[in-house]
N, CA, C and O atoms as a printed pandas DataFrame, in Angstrom:
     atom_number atom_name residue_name chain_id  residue_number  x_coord  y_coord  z_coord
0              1         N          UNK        A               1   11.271   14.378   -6.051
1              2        CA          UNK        A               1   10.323   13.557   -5.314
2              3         C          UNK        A               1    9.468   12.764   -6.295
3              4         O          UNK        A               1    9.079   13.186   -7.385
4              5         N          UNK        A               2    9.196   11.431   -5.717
5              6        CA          UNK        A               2    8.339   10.621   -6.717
6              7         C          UNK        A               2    7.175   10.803   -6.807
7              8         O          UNK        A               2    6.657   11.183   -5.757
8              9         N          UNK        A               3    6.230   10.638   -8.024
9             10        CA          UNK        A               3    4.668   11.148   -8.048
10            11         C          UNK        A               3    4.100    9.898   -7.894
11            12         O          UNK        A               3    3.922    9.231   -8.914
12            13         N          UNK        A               4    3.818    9.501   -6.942
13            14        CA          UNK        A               4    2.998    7.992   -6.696
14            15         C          UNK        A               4    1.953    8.096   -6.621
15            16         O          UNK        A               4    1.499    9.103   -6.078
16            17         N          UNK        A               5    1.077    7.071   -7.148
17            18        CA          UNK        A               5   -0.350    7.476   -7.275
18            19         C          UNK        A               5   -1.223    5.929   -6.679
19            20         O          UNK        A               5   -0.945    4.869   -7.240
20            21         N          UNK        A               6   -2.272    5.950   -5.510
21            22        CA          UNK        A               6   -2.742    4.860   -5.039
22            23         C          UNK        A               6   -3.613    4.499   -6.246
23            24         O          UNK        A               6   -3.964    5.126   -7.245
24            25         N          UNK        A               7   -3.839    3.233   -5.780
25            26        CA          UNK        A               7   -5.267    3.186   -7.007
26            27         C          UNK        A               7   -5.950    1.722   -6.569
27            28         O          UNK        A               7   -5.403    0.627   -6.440
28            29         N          UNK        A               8   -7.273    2.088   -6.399
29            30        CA          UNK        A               8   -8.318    1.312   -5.041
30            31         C          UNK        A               8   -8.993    0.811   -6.168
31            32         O          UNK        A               8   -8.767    1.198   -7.314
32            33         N          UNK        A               9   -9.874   -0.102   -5.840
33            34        CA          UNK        A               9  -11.007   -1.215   -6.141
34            35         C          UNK        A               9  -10.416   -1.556   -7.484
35            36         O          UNK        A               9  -10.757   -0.989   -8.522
36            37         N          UNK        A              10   -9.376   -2.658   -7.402
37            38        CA          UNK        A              10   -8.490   -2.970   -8.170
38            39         C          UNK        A              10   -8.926   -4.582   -8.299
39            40         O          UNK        A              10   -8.831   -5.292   -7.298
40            41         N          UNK        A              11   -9.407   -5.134   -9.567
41            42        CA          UNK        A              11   -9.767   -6.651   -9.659
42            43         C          UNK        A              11   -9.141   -7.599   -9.182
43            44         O          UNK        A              11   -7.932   -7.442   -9.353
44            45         N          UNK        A              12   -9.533   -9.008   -8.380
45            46        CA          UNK        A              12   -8.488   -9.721   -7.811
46            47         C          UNK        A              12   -7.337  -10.416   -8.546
47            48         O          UNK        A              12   -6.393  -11.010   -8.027
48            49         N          UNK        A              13   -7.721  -10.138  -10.546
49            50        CA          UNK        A              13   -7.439  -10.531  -11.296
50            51         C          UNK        A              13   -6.284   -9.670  -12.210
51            52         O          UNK        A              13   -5.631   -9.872  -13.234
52            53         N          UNK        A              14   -6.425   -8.680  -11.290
53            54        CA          UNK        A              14   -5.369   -7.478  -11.987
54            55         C          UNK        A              14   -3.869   -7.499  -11.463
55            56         O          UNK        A              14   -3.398   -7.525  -10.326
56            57         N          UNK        A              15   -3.379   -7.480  -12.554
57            58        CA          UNK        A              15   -1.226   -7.934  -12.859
58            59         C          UNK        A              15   -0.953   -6.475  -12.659
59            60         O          UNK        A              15   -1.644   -5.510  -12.981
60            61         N          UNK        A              16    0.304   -6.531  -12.006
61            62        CA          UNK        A              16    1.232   -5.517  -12.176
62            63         C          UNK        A              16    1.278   -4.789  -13.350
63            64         O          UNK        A              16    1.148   -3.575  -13.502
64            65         N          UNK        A              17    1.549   -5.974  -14.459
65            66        CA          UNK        A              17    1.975   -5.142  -16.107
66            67         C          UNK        A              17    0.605   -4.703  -16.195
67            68         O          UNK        A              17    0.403   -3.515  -16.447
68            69         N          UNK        A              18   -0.256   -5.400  -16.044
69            70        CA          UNK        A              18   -1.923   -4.802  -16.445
70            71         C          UNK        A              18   -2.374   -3.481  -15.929
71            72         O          UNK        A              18   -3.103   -2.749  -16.598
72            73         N          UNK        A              19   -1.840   -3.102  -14.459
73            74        CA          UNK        A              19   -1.895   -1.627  -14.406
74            75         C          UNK        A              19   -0.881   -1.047  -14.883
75            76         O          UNK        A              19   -1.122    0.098  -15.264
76            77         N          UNK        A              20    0.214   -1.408  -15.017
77            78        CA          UNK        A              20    1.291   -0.501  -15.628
78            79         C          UNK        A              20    1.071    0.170  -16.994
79            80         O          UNK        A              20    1.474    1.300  -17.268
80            81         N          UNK        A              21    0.168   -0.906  -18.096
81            82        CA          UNK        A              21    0.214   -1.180  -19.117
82            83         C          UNK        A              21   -1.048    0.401  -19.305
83            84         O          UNK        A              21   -0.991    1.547  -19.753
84            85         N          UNK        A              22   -2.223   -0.637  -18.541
85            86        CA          UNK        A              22   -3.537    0.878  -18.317
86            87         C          UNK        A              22   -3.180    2.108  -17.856
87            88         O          UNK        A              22   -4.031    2.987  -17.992
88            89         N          UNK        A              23   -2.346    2.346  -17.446
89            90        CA          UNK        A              23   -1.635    3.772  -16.930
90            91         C          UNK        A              23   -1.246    4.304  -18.170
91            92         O          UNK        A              23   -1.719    5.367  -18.574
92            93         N          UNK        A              24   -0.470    3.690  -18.771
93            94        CA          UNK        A              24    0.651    4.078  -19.545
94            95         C          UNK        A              24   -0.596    4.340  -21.009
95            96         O          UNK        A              24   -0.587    5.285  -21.798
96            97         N          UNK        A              25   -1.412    3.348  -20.985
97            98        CA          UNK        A              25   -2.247    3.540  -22.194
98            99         C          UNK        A              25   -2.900    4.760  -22.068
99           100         O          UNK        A              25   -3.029    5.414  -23.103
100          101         N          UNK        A              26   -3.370    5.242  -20.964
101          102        CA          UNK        A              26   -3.979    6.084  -20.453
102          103         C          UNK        A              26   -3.465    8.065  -20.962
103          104         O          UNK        A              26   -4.087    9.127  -20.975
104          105         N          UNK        A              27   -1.459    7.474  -21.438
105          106        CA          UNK        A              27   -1.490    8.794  -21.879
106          107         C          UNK        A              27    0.064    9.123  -20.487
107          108         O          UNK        A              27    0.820   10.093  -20.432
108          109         N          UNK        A              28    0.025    8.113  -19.753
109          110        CA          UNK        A              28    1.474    8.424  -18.639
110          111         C          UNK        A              28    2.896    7.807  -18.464
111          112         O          UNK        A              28    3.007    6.631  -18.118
112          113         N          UNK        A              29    3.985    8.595  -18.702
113          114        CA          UNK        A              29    4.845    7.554  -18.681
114          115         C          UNK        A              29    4.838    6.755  -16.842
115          116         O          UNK        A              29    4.366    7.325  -15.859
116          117         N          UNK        A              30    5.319    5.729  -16.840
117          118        CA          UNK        A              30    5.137    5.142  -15.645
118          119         C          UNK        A              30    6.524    4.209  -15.304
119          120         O          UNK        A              30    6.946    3.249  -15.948
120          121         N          UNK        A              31    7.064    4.798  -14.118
121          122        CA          UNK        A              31    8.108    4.419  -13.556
122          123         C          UNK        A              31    8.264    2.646  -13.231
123          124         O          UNK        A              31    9.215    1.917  -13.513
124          125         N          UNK        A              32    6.772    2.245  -12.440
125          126        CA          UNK        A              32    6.652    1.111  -11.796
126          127         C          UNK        A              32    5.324    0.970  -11.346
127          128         O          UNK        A              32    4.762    2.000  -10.973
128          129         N          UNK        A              33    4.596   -0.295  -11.300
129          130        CA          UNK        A              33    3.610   -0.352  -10.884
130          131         C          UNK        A              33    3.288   -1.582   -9.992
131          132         O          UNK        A              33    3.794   -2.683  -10.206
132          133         N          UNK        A              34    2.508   -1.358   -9.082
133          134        CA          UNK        A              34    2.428   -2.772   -8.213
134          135         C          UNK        A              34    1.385   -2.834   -7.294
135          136         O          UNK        A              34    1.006   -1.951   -6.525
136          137         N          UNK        A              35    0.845   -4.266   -7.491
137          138        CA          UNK        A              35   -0.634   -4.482   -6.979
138          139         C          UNK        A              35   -0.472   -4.978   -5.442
139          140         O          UNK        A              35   -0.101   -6.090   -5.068
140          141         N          UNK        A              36   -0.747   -4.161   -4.860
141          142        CA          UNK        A              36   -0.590   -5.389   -3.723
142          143         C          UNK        A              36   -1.113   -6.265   -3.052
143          144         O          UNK        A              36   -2.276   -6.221   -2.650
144          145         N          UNK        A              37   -0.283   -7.206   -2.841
145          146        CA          UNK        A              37   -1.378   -8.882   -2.170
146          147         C          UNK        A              37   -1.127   -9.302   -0.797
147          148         O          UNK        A              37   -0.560   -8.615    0.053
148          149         N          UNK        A              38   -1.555  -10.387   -0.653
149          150        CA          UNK        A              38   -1.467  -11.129    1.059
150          151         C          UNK        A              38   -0.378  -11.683    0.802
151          152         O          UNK        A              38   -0.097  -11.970   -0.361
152          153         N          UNK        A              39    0.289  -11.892    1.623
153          154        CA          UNK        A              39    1.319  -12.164    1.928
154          155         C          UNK        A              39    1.300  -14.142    1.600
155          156         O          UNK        A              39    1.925  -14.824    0.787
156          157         N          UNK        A              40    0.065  -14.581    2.891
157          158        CA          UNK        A              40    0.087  -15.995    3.064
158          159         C          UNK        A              40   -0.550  -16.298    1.713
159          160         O          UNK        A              40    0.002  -17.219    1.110
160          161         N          UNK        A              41   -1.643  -15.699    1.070
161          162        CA          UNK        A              41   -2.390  -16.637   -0.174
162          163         C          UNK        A              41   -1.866  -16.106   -1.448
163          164         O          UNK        A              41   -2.438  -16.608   -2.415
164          165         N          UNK        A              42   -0.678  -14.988   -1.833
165          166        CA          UNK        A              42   -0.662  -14.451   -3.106
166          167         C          UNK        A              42   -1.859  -13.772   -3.368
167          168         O          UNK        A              42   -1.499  -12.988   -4.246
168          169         N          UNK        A              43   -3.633  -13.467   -3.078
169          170        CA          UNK        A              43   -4.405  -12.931   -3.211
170          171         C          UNK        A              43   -4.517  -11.883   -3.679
171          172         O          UNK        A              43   -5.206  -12.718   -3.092
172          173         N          UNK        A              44   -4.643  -10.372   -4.361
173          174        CA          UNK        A              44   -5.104   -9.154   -4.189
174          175         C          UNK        A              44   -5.855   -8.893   -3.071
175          176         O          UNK        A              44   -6.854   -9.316   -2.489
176          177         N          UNK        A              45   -4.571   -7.596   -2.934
177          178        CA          UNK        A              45   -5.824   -6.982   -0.984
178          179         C          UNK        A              45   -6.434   -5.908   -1.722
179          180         O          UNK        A              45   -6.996   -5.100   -0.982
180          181         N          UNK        A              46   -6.528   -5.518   -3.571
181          182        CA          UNK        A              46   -7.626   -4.796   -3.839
182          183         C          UNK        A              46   -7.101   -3.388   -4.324
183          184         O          UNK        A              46   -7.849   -2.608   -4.913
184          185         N          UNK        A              47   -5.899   -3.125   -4.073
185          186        CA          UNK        A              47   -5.255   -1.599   -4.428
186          187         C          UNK        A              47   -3.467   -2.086   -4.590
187          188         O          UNK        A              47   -2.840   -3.070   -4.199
188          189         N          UNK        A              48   -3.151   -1.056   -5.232
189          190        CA          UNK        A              48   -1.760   -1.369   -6.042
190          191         C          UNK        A              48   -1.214    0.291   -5.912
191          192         O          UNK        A              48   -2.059    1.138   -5.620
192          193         N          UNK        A              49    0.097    0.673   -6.120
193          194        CA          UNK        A              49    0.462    1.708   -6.741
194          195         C          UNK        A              49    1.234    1.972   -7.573
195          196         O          UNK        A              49    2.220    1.235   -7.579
196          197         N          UNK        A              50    1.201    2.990   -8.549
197          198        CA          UNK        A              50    1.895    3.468   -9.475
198          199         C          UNK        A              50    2.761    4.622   -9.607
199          200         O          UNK        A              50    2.116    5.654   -9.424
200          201         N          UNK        A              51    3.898    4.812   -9.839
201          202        CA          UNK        A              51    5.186    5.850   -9.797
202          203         C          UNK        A              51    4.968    6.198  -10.970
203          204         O          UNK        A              51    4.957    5.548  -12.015
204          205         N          UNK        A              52    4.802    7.205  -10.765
205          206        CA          UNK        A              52    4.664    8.333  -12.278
206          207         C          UNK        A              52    6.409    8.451  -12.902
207          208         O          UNK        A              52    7.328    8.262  -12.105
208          209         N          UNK        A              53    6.643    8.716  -14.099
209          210        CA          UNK        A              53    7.977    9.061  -14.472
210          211         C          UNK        A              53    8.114   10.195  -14.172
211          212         O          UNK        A              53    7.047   10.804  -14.256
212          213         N          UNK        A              54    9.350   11.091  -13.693
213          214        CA          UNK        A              54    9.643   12.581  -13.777
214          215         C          UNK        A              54    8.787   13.178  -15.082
215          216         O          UNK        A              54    8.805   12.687  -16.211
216          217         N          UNK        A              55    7.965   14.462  -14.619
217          218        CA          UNK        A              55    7.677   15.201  -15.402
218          219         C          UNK        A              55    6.147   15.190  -15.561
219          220         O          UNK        A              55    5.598   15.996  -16.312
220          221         N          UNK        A              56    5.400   14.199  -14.793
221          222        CA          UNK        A              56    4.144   13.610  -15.174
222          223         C          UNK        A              56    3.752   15.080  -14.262
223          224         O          UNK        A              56    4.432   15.886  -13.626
224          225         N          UNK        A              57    2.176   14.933  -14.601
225          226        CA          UNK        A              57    1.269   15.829  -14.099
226          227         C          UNK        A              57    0.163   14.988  -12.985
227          228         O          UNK        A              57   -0.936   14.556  -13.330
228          229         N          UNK        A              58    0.745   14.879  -11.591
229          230        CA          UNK        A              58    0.235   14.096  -10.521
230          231         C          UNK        A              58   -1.671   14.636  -10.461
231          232         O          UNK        A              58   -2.473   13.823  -10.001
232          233         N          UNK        A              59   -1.937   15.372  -10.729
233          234        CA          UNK        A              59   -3.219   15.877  -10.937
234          235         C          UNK        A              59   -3.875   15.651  -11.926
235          236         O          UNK        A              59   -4.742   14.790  -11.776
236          237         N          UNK        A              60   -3.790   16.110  -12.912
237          238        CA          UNK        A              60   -4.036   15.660  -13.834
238          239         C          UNK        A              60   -4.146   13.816  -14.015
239          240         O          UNK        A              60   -5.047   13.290  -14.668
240          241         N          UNK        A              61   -3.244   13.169  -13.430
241          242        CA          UNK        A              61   -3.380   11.549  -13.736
242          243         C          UNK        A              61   -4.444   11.504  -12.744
243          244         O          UNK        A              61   -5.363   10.694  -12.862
244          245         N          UNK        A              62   -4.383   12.241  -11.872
245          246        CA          UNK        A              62   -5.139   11.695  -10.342
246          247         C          UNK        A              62   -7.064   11.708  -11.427
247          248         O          UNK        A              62   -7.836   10.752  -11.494
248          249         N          UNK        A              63   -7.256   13.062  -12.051
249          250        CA          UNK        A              63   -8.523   13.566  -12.833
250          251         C          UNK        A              63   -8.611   12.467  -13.921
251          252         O          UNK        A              63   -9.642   11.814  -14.079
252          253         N          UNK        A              64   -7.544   12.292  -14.635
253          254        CA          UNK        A              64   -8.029   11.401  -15.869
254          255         C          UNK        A              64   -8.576    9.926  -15.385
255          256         O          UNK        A              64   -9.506    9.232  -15.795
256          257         N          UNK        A              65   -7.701    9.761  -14.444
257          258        CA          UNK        A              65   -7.816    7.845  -14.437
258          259         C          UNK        A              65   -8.722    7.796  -13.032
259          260         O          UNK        A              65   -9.033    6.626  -12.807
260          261         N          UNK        A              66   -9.169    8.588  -12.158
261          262        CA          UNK        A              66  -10.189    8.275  -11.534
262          263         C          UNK        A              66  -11.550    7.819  -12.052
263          264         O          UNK        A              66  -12.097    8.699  -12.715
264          265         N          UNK        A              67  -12.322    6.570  -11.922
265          266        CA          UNK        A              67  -13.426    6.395  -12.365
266          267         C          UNK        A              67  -13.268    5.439  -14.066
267          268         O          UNK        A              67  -14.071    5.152  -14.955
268          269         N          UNK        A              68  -12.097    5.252  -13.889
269          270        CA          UNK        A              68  -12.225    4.822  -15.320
270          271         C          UNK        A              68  -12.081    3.216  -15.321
271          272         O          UNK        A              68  -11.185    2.831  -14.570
272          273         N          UNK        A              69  -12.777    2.191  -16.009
273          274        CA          UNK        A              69  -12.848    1.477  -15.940
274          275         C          UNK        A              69  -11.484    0.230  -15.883
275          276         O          UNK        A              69  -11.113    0.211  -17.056
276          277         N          UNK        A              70  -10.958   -0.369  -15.419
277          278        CA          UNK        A              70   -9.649   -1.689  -15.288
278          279         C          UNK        A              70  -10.343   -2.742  -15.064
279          280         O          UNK        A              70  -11.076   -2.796  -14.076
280          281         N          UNK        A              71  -10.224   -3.860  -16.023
281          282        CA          UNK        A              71  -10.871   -5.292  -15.278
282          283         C          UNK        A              71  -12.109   -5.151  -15.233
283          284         O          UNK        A              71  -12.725   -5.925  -14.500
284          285         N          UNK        A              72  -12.922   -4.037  -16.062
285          286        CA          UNK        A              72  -14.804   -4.116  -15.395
286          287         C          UNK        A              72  -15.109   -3.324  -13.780
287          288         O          UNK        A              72  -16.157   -3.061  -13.191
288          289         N          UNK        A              73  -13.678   -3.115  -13.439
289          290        CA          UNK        A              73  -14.187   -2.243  -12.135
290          291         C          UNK        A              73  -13.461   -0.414  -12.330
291          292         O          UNK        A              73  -12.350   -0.008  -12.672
292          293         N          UNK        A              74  -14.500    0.156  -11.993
293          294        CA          UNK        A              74  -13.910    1.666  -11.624
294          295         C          UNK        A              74  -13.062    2.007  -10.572
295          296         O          UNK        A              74  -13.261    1.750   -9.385
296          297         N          UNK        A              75  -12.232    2.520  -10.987
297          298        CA          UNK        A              75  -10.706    2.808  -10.259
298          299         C          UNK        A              75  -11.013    4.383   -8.976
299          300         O          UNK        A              75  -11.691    5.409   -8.935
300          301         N          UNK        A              76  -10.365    3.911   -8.436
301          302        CA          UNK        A              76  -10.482    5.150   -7.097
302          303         C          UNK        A              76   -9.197    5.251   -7.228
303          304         O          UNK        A              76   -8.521    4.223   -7.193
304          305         N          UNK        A              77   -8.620    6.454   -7.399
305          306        CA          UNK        A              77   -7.311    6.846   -7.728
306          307         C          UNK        A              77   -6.834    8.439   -7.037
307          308         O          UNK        A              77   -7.086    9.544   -7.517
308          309         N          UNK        A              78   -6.166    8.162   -5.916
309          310        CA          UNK        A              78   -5.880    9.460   -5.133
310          311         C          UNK        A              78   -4.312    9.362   -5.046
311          312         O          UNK        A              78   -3.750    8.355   -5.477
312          313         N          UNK        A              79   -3.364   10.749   -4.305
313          314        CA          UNK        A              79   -2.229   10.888   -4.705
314          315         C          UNK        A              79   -1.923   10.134   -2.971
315          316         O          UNK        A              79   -2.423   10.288   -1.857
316          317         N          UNK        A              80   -0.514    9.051   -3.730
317          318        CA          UNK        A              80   -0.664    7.964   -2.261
318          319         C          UNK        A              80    0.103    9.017   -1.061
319          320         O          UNK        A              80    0.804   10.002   -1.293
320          321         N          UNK        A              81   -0.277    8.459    0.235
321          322        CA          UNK        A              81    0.431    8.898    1.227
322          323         C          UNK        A              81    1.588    8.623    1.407
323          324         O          UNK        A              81    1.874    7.635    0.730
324          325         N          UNK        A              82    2.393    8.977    1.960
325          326        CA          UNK        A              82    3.521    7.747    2.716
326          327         C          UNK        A              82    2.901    6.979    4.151
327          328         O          UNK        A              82    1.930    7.236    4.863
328          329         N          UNK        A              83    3.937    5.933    4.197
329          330        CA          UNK        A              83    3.203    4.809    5.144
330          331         C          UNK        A              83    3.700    5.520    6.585
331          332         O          UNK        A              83    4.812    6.025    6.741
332          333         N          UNK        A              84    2.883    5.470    7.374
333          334        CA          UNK        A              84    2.560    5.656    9.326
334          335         C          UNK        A              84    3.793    4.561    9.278
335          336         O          UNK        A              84    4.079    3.513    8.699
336          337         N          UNK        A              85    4.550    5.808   10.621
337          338        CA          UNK        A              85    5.403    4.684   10.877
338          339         C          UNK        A              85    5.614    3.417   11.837
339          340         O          UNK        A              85    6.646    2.804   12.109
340          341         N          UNK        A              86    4.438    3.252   12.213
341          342        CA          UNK        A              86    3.522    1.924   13.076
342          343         C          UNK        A              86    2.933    0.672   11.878
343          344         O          UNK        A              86    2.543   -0.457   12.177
344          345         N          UNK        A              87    3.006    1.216   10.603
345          346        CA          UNK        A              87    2.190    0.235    9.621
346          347         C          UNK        A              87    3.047   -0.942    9.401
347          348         O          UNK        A              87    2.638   -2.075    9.152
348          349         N          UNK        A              88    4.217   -0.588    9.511
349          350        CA          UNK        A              88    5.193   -1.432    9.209
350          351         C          UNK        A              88    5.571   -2.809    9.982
351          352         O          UNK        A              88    5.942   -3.928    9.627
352          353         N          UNK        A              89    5.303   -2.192   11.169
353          354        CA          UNK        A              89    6.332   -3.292   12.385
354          355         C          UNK        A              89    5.037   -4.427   12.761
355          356         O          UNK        A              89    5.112   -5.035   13.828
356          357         N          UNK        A              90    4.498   -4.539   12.335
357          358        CA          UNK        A              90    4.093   -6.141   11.766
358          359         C          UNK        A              90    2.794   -6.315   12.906
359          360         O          UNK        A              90    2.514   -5.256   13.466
360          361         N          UNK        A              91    2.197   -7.180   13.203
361          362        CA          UNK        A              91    1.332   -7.482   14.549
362          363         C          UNK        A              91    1.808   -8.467   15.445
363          364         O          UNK        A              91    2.371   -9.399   14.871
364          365         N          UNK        A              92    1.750   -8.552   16.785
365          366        CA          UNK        A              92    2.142   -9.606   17.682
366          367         C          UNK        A              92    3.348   -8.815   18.343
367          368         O          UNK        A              92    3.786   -9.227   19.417
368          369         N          UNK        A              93    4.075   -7.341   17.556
369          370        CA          UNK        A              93    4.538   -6.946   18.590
370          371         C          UNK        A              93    4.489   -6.335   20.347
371          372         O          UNK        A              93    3.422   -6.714   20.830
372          373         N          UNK        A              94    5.000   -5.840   20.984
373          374        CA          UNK        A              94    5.016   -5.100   22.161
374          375         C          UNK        A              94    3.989   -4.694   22.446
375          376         O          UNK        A              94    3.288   -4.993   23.413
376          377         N          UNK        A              95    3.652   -3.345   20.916
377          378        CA          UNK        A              95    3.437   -2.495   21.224
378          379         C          UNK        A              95    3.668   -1.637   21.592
379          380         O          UNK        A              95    2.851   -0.864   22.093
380          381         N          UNK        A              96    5.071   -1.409   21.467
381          382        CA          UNK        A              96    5.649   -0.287   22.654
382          383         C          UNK        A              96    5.801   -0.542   24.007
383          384         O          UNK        A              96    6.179    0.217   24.900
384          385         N          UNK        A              97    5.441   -1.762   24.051
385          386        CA          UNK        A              97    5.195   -1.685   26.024
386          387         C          UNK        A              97    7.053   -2.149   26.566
387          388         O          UNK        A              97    7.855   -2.319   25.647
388          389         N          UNK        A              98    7.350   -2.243   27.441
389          390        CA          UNK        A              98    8.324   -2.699   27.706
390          391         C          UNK        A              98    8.331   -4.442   28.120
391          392         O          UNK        A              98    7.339   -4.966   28.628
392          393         N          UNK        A              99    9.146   -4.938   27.923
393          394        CA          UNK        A              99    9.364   -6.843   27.909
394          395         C          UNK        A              99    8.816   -6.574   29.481
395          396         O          UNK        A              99    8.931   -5.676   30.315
396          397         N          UNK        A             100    8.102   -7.985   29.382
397          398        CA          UNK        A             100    7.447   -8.055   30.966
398          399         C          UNK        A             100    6.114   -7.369   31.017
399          400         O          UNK        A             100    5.484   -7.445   32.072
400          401         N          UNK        A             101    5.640   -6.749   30.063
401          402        CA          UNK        A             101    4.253   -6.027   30.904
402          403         C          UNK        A             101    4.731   -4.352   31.704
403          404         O          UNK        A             101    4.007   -3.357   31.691
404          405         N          UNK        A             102    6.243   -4.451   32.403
405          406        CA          UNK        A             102    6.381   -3.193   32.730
406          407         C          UNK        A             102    5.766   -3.390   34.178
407          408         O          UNK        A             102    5.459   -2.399   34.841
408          409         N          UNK        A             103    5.583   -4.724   34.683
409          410        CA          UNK        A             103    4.795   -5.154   36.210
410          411         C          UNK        A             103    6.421   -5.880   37.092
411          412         O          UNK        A             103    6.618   -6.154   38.276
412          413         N          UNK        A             104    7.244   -5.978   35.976
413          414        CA          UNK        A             104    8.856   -5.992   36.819
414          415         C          UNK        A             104    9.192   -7.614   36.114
415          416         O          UNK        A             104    8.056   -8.062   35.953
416          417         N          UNK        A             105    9.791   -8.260   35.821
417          418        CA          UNK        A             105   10.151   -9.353   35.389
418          419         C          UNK        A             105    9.982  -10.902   36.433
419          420         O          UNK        A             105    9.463  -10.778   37.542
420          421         N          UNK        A             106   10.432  -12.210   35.987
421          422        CA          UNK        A             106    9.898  -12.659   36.876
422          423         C          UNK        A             106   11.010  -12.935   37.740
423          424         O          UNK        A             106   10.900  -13.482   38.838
424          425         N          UNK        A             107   12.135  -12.526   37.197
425          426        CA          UNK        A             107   13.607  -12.549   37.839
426          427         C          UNK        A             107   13.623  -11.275   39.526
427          428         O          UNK        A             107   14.190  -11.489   40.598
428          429         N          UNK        A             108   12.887  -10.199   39.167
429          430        CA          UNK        A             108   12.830   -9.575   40.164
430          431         C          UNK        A             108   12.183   -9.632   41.414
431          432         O          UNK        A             108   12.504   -9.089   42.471
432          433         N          UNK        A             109   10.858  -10.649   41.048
433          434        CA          UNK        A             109   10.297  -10.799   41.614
434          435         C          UNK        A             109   10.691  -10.839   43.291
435          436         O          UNK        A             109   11.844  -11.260   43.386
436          437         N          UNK        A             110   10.103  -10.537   44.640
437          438        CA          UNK        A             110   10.571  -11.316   45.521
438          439         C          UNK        A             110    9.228  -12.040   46.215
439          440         O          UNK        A             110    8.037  -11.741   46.306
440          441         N          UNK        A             111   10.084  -13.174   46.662
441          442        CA          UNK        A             111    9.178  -14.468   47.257
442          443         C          UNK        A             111    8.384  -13.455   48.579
443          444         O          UNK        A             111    8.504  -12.235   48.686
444          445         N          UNK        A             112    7.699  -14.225   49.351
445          446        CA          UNK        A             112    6.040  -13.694   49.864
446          447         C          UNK        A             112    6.742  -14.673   51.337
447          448         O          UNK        A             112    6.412  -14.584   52.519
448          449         N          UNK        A             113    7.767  -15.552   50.706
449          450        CA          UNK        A             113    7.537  -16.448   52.247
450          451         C          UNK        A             113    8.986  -16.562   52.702
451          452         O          UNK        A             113    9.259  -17.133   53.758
């Protein structure tokens, strides 16, 4: 299993290699690292994550690199979740509801007169 590690209040100015690089300086080997952004502006949404290499000590990285400075900002660094499986399927869907509202289509409808 992979040791992924979140890592919050991340500069809008901070690169992939730039956390990869601070991880790794930090004392960890590091699988992959990645900041993530908006989609429409390229922006930073502010947090990124990092894949530890086999063998790392997920605690230990979580203790060392919490609080430590990247870019002038202090890092919030907890062990990531996996994603809800609702995070994914985008906005503007259903919802779950069924096509139509679930009030009958307008094909079923019957006329009044």
């Amino acid at each position: 299993m992979a040791l992924k590690l979140f890592v919050g209040n991340l500069s809008r100015s901070t690169t992939d290699d730039a956390l990869s690089e601070f991880v790794n300086n930090a004392g960890f080997s590091v699988a992959s690292a990645v900041v993530i952004r908006d989609r429409a502006t390229g922006d930073s949404k502010g947090f990124g994550f990092v894949e530890l290499a086999e063998g790392e000590d997920l605690e230990r990285a979580i203790r060392e690199l919490s609080g430590q400075a990247l870019d002038g900002r202090p890092l919030t660094v907890n062990e990531a979740r996996p994603q809800s499986a609702g995070f994914s399927e985008g906005r503007g869907g259903g919802g779950g509801r069924p096509a139509g509202g679930g009030r009958g289509g307008f094909k079923t409808r019957k006329r009044d007169w």
